[in-house]
N, C-alpha and C positions, 0 to 999 in steps of 0.2 A: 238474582241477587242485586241488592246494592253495592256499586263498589266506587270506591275514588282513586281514581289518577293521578299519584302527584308531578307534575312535569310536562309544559308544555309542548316539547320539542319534539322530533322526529319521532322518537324511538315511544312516548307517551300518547302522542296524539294515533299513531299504529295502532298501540294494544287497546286503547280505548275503540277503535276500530272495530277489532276484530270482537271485543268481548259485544259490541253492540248486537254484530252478528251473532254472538251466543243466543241473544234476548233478554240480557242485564239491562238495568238501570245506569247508567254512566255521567261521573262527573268528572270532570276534569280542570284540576288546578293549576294555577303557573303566578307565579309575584310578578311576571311582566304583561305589558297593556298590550300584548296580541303575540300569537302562538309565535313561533322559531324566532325568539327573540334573540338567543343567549348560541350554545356552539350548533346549530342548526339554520344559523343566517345565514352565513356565508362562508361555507365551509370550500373543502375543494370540489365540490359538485362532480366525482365520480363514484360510482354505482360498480365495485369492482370486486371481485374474486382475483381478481390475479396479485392484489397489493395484499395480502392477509397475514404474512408474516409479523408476528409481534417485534417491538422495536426494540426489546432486549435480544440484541444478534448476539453471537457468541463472539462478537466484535466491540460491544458494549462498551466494558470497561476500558478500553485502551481510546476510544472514540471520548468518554466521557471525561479521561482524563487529557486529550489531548487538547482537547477544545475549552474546560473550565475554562469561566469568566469572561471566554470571546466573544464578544458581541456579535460578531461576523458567520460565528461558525452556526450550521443545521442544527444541531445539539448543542444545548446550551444547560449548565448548571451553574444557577449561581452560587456561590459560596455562602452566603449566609442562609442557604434552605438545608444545608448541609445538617444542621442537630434534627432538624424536621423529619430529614427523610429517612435517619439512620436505619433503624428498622425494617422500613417500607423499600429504602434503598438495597440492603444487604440482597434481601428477598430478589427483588428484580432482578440484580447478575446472577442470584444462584440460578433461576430460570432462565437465565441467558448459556447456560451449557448447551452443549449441542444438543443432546438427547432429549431434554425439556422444550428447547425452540422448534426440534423437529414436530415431535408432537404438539404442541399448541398450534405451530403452521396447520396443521392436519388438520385439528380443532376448529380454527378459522376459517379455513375452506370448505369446511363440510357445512356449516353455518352458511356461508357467504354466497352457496352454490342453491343453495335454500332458498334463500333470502331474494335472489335476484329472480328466482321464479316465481316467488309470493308478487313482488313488485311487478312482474309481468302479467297477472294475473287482476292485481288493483290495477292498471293503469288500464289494461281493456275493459274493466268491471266500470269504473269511476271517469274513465273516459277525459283525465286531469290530462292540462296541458302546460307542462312543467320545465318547455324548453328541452324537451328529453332527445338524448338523439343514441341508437344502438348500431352505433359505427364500430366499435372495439377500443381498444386503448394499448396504446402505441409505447412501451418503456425503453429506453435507450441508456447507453452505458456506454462512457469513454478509457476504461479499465477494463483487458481482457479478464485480469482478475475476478475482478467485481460483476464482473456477466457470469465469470463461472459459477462463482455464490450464488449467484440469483437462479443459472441454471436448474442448480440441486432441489430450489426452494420450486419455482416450476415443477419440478418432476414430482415432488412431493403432492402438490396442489391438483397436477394431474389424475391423480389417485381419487379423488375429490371429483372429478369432471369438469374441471380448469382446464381449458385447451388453451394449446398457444403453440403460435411459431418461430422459428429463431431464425431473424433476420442479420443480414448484409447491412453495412452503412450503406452501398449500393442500392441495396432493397428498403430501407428506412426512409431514402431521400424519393425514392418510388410511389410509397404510402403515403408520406407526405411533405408535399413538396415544398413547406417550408424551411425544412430541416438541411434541403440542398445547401446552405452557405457553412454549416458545419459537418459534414460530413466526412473531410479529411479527419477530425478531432474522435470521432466516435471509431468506438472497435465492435460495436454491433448494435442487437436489439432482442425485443419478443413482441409479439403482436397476439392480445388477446379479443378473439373476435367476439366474447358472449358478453363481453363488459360492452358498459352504458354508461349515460353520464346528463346530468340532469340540474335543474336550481330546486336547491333541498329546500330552500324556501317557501317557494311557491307550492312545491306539491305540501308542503307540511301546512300552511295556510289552507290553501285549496280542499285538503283532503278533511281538515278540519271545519270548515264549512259544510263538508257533504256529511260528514258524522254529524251537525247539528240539526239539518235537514232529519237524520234517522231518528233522533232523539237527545243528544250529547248534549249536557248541562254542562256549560260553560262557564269557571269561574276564574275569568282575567285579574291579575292586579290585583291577588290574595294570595298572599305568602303562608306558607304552612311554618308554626312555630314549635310547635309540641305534638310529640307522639307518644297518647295514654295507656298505657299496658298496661292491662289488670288479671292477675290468674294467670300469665302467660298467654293473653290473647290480645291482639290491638283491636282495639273499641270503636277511639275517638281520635279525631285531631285537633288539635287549637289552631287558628290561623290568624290572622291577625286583624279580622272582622268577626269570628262567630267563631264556635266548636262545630265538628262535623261527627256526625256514628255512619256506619256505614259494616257492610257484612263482609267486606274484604278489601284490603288496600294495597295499591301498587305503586313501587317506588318508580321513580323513573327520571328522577331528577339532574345525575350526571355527577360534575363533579359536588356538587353540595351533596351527593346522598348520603354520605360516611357521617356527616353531622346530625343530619336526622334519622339516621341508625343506630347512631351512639345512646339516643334518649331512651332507645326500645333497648341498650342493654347489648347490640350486636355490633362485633367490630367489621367491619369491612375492608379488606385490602387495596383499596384507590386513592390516588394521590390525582392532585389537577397537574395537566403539563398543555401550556399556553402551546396556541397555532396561531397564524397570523394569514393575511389574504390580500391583498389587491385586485379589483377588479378594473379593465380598462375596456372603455369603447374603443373598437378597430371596424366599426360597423364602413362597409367599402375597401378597406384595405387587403388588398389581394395579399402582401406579405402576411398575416394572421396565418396559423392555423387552422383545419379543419378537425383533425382528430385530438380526442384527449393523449397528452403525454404525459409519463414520470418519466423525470430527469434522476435515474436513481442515485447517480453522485451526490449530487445537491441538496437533495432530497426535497425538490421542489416537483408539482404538480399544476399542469397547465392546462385548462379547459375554455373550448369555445358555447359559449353563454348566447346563441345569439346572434347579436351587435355588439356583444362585451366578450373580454376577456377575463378570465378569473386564475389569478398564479397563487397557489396559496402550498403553506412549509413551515419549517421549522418547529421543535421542540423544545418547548424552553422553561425547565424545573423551576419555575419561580412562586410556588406556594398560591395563595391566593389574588394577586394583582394581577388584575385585568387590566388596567394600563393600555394601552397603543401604542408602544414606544416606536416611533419614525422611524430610527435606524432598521429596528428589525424591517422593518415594511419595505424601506427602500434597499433591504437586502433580497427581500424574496423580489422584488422589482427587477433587481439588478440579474440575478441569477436566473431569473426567467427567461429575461429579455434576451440573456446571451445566449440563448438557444437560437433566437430568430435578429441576427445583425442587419436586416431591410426594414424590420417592424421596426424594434428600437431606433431609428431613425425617421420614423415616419410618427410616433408616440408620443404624447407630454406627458409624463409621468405624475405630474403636478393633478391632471385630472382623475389620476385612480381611487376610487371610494376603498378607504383600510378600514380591517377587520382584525379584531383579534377574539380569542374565546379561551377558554378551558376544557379538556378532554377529560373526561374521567379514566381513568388509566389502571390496570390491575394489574398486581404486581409479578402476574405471569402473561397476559394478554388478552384471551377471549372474557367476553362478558361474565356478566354472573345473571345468570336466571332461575326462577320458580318463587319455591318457598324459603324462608330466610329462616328457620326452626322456630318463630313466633306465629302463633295462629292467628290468620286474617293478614297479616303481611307478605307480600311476592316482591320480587327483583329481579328487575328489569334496566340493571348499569353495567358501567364498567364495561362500553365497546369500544373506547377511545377514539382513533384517529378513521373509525370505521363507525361509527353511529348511521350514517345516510347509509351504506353496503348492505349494516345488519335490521336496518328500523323494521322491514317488512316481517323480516325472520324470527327476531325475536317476539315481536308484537303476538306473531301469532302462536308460538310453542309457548310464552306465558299463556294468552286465555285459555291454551288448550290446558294448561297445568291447573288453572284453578275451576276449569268445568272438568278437568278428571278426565280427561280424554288423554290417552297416549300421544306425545307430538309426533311429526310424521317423519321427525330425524331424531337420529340416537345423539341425546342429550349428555351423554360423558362427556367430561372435561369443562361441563357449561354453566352445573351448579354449583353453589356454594357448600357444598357436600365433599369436593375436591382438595378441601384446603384441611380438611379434618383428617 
């Protein structure tokens, strides 16, 4: 078949991938001048199954309400997105119950456990070198409480083939020994050794390279404006150079796909919720890091890159502005660094490259895949703060969905079938 890709990012440049490996025809579109331009730049570069819980905890709403309008706080809603998301909001906390987070947890992990194998699989096959390193990732927690929480979500995940272990501050400052100057402050941990952690960058460039090499028709810096439904089939696309036909199309877009869903007639449940990133050189610096951390308090996430460091967090319902706003940056800066009180003294913070993005976000958590009930349309959005975890995963149970093969994991809870 013919088919077109719309969406340059991780989780598009994948399925474009794997459909190659079908023996389709592939094109692949993006409105930016080279692949992971948009939330696949610089995200938090981990590769994890143990983070899969959806961010509607049945802590949600008292979280959402305590922090409105803080600029300082993890979760952030600003008040005038408020008529925007009423709808799209209500939904989120009703799936924030226990019984819905447990299950979407579940949902996640079985995906995510997928997925990290797919990606072990491409990186021996494609032999990309992504900065990747399969040390484990290291979560820590200064609230016995809030380790308990995480416990239950652990166990669940285990279920899933998530290992993990439950560490001592003793044992944390053991694994890594930067974490020694706060150890008094921490009331434990979990160390999960099948997680990885990687520059989603690079492999998303890299890997799109080697898909042009097979065949992948590349189309940079052409934005898709219109999608032609006729009879209940999608045809054609307008873009804003030429129309395209093609025998099947793949959404992939992130948070814009609700807009170009709406013209075929299908609502989508995703809203965009901004991340932000600092990345800093420590290249020499023995205080740095070696393994990836979540800081689950903070809700910040620390990866060594390298010679770089990448602290990247927050959530922040602010509708469509991309924006970079400073504060945030030099919150997750801040919040980072006080993990490690030898680094941040040895750091200019002034040197760290900021990022911010958009996550496509659904209003219960796992993505949405397959077929969207229009013929010749599939999707492939809506993995939020997990797009690098899931890109391999899903890339591959969509091609498997439109060459009609069975995917090799039970796909409940992953279609848009779920919302009916």
């Amino acid at each position: 078949m013919n088919i077109i890709v719309m969406g340059g990012g991780l989780v598009g440049v994948a399925t474009a991938w794997y459909l190659l490996e079908g023996g389709h025809s592939v094109t692949l579109l993006d409105r930016a001048p080279e692949l992971a331009s948009e939330a696949s730049h610089a995200n938090g570069a981990m590769l994890h199954a143990s983070h899969t819980e959806p961010w509607n905890t049945p802590q949600a709403l008292g979280q959402l309400l305590r922090w409105m309008g803080r600029e300082d706080s993890p979760l952030l809603l600003r008040p005038a997105q408020l008529p925007r998301l009423m709808g799209w909001g209500l939904g989120f906390l009703r799936y924030s119950r226990p019984h819905h987070h447990a299950r979407n947890t579940a949902v996640n992990a079985r995906l995510a456990t997928y997925s990290l194998q797919r990606m072990r699989e491409l990186e021996a096959e494609t032999a990309i070198d992504y900065t990747q390193a399969h040390n484990g990732i290291l979560k820590i927690f200064r609230h016995p409480e809030e380790m308990e929480t995480a416990r239950a979500s652990s166990r669940l995940m285990a279920d899933s083939g998530v290992r993990h272990e439950t560490l001592s501050p003793a044992g944390i400052s053991q694994r890594e020994p930067a974490l020694a100057d706060i150890q008094a402050e921490l009331a434990g941990g979990f160390f999960y050794p099948d997680d990885a952690s990687g520059d989603a960058r690079l492999f998303c460039q890299r890997l799109g390279e080697k898909a042009v090499e097979r065949g992948l028709t590349l189309r940079l810096g052409e934005s898709v404006q219109r999608l032609h439904v006729k009879a209940g089939r999608l045809r054609a696309i307008d873009t804003d150079q030429t129309t395209l036909e093609a025998d099947a199309f793949v959404l992939a877009t992130g948070a814009e796909a609700p807009y170009l869903a709406r013209q075929a007639g299908l609502r989508l449940p995703i809203k965009p919720v901004k991340g932000y990133s600092a990345t800093l050189p420590v290249g020499g610096l023995e205080a740095a890091p070696r393994l990836p951390i979540i800081d689950d308090g903070r809700k910040i996430v620390i990866t060594r890159l390298g010679d770089q460091l990448r602290m990247a967090g927050t959530a922040e319902f602010t509708g469509y502005d991309r924006r970079i706003r400073p504060q945030r940056v030099e919150r997750v800066l801040e919040q980072g660094l006080a993990n490690f009180p030898a680094l941040a003294r040895q750091v200019d913070t002034r040197e760290a490259d900021q990022w911010a993005c958009l996550r496509p976000m659904t209003i219960d958590g796992p993505p949405i895949l397959g077929p969207s009930g229009i013929d010749g349309l599939y999707l492939n959005t809506g993995a939020g703060h997990l797009g690098w975890t899931f890109a391999a995963g899903t890339g591959r149970v969509v091609a498997d969905m439109i060459d009609q093969r069975t995917p090799d994991i039970d796909v409940s809870g992953l279609t848009l079938e779920r919302y009916q």
